[in-house]
C-alpha positions as CSV (number, residue, x, y, z in Angstrom):
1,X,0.0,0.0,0.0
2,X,2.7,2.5,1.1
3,X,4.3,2.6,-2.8
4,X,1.1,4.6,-3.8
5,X,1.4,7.4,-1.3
6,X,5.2,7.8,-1.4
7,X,6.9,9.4,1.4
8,X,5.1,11.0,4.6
9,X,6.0,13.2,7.2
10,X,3.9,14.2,9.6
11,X,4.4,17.1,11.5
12,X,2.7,17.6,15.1
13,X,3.0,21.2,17.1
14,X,1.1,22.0,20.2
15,X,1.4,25.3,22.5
16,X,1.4,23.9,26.2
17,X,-0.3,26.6,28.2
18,X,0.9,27.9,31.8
19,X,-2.3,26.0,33.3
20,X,-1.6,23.0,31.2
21,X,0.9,20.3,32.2
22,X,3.1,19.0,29.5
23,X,3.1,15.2,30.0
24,X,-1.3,15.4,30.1
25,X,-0.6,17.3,26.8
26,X,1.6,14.5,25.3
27,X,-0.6,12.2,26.5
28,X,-3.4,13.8,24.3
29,X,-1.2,14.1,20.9
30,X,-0.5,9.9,21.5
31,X,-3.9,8.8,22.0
32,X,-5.3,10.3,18.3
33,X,-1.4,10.3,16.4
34,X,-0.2,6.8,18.5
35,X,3.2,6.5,19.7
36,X,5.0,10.3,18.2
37,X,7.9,11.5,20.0
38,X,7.6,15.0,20.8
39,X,9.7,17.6,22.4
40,X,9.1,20.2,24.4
41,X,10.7,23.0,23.5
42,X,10.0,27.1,24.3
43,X,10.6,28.5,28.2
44,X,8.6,30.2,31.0
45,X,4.9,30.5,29.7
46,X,5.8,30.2,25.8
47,X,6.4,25.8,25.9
48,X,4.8,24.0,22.8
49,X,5.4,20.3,22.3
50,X,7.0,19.5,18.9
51,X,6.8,16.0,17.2
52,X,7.8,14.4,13.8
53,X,7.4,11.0,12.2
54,X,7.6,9.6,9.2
55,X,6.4,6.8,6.6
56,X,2.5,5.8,6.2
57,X,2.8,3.8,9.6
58,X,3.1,6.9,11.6
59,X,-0.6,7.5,10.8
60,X,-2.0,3.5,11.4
61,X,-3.4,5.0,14.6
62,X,-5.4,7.8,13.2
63,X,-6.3,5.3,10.8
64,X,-8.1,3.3,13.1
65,X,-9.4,6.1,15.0
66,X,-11.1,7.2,12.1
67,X,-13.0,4.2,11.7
68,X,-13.6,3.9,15.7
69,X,-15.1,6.8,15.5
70,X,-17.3,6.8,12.4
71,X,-16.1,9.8,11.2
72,X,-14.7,9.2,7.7
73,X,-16.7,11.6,6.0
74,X,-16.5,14.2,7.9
75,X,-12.6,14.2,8.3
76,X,-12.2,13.5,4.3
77,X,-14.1,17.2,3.8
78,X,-11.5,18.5,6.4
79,X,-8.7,17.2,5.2
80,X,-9.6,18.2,1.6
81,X,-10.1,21.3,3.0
82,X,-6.8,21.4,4.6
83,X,-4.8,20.5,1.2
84,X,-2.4,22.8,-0.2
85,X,0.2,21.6,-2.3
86,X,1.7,18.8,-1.0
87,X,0.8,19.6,2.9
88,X,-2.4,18.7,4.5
89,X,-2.6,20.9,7.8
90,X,-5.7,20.0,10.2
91,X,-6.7,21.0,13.6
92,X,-7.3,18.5,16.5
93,X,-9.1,19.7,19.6
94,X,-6.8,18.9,22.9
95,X,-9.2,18.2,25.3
96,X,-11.3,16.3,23.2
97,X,-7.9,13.9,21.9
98,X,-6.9,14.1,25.6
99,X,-10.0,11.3,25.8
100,X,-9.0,9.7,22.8
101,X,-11.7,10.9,20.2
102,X,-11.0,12.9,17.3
103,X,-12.6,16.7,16.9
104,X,-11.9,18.7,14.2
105,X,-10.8,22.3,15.2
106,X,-10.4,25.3,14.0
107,X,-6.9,26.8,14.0
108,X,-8.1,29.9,16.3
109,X,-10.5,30.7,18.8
110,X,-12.7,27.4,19.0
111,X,-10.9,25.6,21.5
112,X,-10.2,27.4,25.0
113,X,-6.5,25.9,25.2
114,X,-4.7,26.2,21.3
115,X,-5.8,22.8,18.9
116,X,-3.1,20.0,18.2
117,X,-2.2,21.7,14.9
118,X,-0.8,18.7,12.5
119,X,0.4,18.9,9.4
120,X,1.5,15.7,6.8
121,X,3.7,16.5,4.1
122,X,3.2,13.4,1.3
123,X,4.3,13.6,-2.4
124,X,0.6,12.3,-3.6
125,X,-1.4,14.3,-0.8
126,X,-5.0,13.0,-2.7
127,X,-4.1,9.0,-2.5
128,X,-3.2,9.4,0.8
129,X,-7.0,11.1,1.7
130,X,-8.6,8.3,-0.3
131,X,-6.5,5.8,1.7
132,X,-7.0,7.5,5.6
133,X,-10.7,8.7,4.6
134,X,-12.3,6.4,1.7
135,X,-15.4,7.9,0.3
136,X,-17.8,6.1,2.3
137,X,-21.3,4.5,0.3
138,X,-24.6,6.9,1.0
């Protein structure tokens, strides 16, 4: 399956607020993107956690979220959405992946606390859709 998409990155940024503690933070990011390593980088109140991975595996767990939660079609419309070139950048909210479901955010202003803001760089960004979000029969 892989040799269709070509090569992924994904990309994972997330501001950790003064109120917020880092590890519940990491924690969220790992229960909707699986196993990502991510950094914390940034001092006094300015910290965001910071994560890359690569290759199709990196998003089997989002994958299967996906289908857990029954949300295929709705995610495919965001995604599309979110494609530019070959990026597609989508917002999770934290509080929301911090009990393991997936919510769609909006970059600014929807979620109290800053979204997960994730971005996947892939040479074939529409084969990659079709393969995390098929078009699902009305």
């Amino acid at each position: 399956m892989s040799g269709q998409i070509g090569s992924v990155e994904v990309l994972v940024e997330v501001d950790v607020n003064p109120t917020e503690d880092a590890d519940k933070v990491r924690v969220a990011v790992q229960k909707v993107l699986g196993n990502i390593n991510l950094e914390l980088v940034g001092e006094g109140d300015y910290k965001k956690l910071i994560g890359r991975a690569s290759g199709q595996g990196a998003l089997a767990h989002f994958y299967d979220l996906l289908r857990r939660e029954r949300i295929l079609d709705a995610a495919r419309t965001v995604l599309l959405r979110g494609t530019q070139g070959n990026k597609i950048t989508f917002y999770l909210n934290k509080q929301v992946a911090y009990v393991g479901h997936i919510s769609f955010s909006q970059p600014y202003g929807e979620s109290p606390l800053g979204p997960i803001r994730v971005e996947i760089r892939c040479d074939k960004p529409q084969d990659l859709i079709n393969w995390l979000t098929p078009k699902t029969a009305r």
